[in-house]
C-alpha positions in Angstrom: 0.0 0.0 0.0 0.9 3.5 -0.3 3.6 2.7 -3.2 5.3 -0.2 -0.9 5.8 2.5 1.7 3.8 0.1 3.7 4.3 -4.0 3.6 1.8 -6.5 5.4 3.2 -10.0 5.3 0.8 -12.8 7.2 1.7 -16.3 7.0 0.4 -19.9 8.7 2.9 -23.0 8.8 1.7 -26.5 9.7 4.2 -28.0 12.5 4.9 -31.9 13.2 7.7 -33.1 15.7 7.6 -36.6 16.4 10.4 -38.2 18.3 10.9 -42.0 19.1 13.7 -42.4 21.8 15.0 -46.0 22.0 16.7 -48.0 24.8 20.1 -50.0 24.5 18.3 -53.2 24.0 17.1 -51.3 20.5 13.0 -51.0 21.8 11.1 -47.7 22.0 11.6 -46.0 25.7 9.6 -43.4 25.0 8.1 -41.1 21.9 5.8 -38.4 21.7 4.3 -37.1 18.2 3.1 -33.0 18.6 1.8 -30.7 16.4 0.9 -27.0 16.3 -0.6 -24.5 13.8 2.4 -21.6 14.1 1.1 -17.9 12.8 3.5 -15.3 11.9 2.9 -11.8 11.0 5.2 -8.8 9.7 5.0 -5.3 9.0 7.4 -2.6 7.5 6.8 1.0 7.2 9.3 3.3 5.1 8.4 6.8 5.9 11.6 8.4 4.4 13.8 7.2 1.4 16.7 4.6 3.0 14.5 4.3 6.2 12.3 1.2 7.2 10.6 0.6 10.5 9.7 -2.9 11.1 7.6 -5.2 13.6 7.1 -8.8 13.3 6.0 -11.5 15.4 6.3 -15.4 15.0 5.7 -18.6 16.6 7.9 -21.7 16.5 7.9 -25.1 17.3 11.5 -26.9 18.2 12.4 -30.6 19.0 12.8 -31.0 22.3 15.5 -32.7 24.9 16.3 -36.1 26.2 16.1 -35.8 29.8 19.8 -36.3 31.1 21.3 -39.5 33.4 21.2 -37.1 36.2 17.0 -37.1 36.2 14.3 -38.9 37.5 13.2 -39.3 33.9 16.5 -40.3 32.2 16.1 -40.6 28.4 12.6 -39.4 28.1 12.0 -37.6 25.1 10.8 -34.3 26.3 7.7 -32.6 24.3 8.5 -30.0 22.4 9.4 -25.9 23.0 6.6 -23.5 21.8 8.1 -20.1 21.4 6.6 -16.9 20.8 9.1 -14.3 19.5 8.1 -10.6 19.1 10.7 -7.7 17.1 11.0 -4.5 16.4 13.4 -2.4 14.5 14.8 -0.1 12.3 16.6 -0.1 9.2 19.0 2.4 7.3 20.2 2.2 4.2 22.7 5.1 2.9 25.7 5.2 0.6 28.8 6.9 1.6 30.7 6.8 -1.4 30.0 4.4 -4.1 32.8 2.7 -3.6 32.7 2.2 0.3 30.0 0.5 1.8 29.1 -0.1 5.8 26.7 -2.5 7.1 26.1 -2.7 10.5 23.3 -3.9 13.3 22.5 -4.4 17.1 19.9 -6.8 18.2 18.8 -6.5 21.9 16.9 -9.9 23.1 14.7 -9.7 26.2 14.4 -14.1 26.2 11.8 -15.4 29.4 10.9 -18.9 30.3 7.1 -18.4 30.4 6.0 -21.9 31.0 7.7 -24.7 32.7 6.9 -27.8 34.9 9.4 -26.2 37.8 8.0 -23.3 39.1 11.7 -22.0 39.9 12.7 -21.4 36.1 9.5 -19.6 35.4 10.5 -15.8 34.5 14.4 -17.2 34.1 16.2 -16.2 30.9 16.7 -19.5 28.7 20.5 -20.8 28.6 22.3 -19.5 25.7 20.6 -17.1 24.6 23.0 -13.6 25.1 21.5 -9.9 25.7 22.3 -8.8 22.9 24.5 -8.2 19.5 26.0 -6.1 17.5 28.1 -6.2 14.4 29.7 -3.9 12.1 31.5 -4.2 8.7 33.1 -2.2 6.0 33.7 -3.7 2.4 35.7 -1.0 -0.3 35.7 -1.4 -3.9 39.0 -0.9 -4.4 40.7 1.7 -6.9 43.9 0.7 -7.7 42.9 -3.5 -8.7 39.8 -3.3 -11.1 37.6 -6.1 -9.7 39.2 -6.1 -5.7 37.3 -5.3 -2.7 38.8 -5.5 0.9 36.3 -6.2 4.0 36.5 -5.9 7.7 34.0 -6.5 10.6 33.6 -6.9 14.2 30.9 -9.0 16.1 30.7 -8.7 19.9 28.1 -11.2 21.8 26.8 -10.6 25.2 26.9 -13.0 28.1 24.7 -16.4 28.0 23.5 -18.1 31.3 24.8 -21.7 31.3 22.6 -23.0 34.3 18.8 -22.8 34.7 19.2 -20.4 37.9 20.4 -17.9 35.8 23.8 -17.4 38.4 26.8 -18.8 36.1 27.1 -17.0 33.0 29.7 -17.1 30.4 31.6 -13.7 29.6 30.6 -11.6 26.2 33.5 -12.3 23.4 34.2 -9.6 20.6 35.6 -11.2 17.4 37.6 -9.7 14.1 37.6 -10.6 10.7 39.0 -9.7 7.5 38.8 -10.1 4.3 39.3 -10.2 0.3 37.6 -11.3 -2.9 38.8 -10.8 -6.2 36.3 -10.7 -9.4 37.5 -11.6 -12.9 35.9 -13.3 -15.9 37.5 -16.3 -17.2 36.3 -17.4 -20.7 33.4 -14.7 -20.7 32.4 -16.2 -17.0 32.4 -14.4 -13.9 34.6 -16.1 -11.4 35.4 -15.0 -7.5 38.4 -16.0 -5.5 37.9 -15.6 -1.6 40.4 -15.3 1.4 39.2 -14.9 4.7 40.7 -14.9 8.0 38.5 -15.1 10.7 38.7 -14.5 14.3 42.2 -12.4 13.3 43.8 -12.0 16.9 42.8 -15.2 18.1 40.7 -14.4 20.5 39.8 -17.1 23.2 36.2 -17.6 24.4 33.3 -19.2 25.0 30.3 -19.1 21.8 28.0 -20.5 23.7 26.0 -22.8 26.2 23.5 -25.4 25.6 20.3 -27.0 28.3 22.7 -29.4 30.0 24.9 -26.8 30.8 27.5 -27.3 28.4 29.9 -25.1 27.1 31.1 -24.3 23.4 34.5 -23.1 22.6 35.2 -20.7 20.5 37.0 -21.0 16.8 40.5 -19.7 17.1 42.0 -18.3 14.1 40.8 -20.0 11.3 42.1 -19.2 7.4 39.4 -19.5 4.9 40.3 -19.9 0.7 37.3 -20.4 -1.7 36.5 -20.0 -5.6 33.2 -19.6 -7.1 32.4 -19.1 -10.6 28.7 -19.3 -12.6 28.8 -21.9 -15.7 
């Protein structure tokens, strides 16, 4: 409406998670087969040229856990998670030079347990999921190699709780990489070489935590070559 200034996206998707957990002796321990009708609806406003305002909101449905060797229920296959996400944002997009473009973005998550069969996690932020994030990169078409652009960008993570009492959590970690590609046409086709180098100083950290209170570690530096071409 309003010549795209204003978007209305609505959308329905039909769910099914079955599991079927099985004991050593190879016989089913336990199953459960779910289903949900998840709705999801979108909206984006562009008031000014470059600018969009946007709100969305989405259900999910995710598998969920095998109850660990420490529980009462060991193996069970739990039912699944419902989630119910809501966002809002803002958009710019703006050229400084045509050459020299920066893309950048901070997501700020407010994540609650709302239901649970312990009344103790209710209102508790799930494990591994971080406050927020930001990111910020910088590619340049260079001048002086026709077809070369040179990138750089930073991404910093908040903390994550790694128990369910929300009173261990694992420190924010700020990452850089950098970056080249190379254009060129071989035989009238386009090709790209890629080098990448991520994680530059080798920073050492923890990426994230999962329901059984495990921790992931961080990629050090890692050294990335790749060619693509269109045929």
């Amino acid at each position: 409406a309003y010549d795209e200034r204003v978007q209305l996206t609505l959308g329905m998707r039909w769910q099914r998670v079955k599991t079927d957990n099985f004991g050593t002796d190879g016989v089913v321990s336990s199953m459960y087969d779910d289903h949900a009708l998840s709705p999801m609806a979108g909206l984006v406003v562009k008031p000014l040229g470059g600018l969009s305002l946007y709100a969305n909101y989405v259900e999910g449905l995710t598998k969920g856990d095998i109850a660990p060797n420490t529980a009462t229920n060991a193996g069970q296959a739990l039912a699944p998670y419902v989630t119910k996400q809501y966002e809002i944002g803002a958009k710019w997009d703006f050229e400084i030079i045509p050459s020299l473009r920066v893309l950048g973005g901070v997501t700020m998550m407010d994540a609650e347990i709302t239901q649970s069969s312990d009344a103790t996690k209710q209102g508790r932020v799930p494990m591994g999921v971080p406050d927020y994030q930001a990111n910020l990169g910088v590619e340049w078409d260079t001048s002086f190699v026709d077809g070369l652009t040179l990138g750089a960008g930073v991404t910093h993570t908040g903390g994550q709780h790694v128990d369910s009492a929300n009173t261990v959590v694992i420190p924010s970690w700020t990452t850089v990489n950098i970056g080249a590609r190379y254009r060129l046409d071989v035989q009238g086709r386009p090709v790209t070489f890629r080098a990448t180098i991520n994680n530059l100083f080798d920073a050492e950290y923890w990426s994230g935590s999962n329901i059984y209170s495990m921790v992931s570690l961080g990629a050090p530096r890692t050294f990335m070559l790749s060619m693509t071409g269109d045929f």
